[in-house]
N, C-alpha and C positions, 0 to 999 in steps of 0.2 A: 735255400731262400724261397723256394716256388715253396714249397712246405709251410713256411711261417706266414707268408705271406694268406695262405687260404685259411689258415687257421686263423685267420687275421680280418678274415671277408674283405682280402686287399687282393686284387689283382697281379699276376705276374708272369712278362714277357706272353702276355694272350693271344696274339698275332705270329703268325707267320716272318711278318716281316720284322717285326720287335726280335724275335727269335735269333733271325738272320744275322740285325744288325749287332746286337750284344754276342754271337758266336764271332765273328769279324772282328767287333775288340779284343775279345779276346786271343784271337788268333797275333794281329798285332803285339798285343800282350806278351804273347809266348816268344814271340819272335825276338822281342826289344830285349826279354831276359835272360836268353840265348847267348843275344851279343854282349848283353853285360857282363855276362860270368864271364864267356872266351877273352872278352877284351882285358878283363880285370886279371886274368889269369895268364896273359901275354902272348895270347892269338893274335896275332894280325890279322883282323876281320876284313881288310879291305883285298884278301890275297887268294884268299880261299873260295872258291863257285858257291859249295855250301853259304857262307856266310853275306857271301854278296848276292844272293838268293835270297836270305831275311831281309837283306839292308832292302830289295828292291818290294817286297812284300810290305815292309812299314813305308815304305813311299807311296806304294799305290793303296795302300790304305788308308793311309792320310788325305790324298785326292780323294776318297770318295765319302769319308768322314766330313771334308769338306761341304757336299754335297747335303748334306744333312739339313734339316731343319730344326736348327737350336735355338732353344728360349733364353730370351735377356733376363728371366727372372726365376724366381721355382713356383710350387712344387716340381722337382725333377723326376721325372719317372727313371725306371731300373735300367733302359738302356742310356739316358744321358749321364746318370753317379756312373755307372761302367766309364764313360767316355771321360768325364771327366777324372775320375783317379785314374787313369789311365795317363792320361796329357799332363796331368800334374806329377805324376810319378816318372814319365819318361822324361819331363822337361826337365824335374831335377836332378834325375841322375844322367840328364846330357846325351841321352837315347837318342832322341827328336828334337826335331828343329822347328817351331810351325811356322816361323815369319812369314811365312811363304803363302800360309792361311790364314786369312784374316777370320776367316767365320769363326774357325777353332781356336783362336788366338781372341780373340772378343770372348766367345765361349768361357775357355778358361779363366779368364778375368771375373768373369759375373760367376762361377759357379766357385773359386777362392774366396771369394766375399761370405759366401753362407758360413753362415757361427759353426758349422759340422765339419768345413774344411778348415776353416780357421785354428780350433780347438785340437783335430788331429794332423796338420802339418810339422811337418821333420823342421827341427829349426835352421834358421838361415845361415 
């Protein structure tokens, strides 16, 4: 991505903290896919330290995702598209819960709306 992106005279993840927070989704990422395959594969993920070790890793990720300051509208930059296929792929396969965040929960709302999520969502 950083590749097309320069070849593109577009910026990408330039900051430190842009870095930070798109490694951190992704980290969530890894974790929520973890539990998908064990759980779908008939791990009891609520039993195991390991996996209750992911479960607490995408909780405290979400608090601090939380914290974020997300736009009502776009362009989106490369760490909000992370955040949001992320929220929208965990909520639908039942990973994540956000009720609990409202800011991510507003978030995901307005960034489903874009004709780019619309066009590549899984159907209902």
């Amino acid at each position: 991505m950083r590749y097309i992106r320069h070849k593109s005279s577009k910026t990408y993840l330039d900051t430190v903290v842009e870095l930070d927070q798109f490694c951190m989704i992704n980290t969530a990422l890894d974790s929520s896919i973890n539990l998908f395959f064990l759980s779908r594969d008939g791990v009891d993920i609520e039993r195991f330290d390991y996996t209750i070790r992911q479960a607490q890793r995408i909780n405290a990720t979400l608090a601090e995702f939380e914290k974020f300051e997300l736009p009502l509208y776009g362009p989106f930059n490369d760490v909000q598209l992370r955040l949001g296929c992320y929220l929208s792929w965990a909520v639908f396969r039942q990973r994540i819960d956000i009720e609990d965040y409202p800011k991510l929960k507003i978030f995901l709302a307005t960034i489903e709306k874009e004709p780019f999520f619309i066009e590549t969502a899984p159907p209902v």
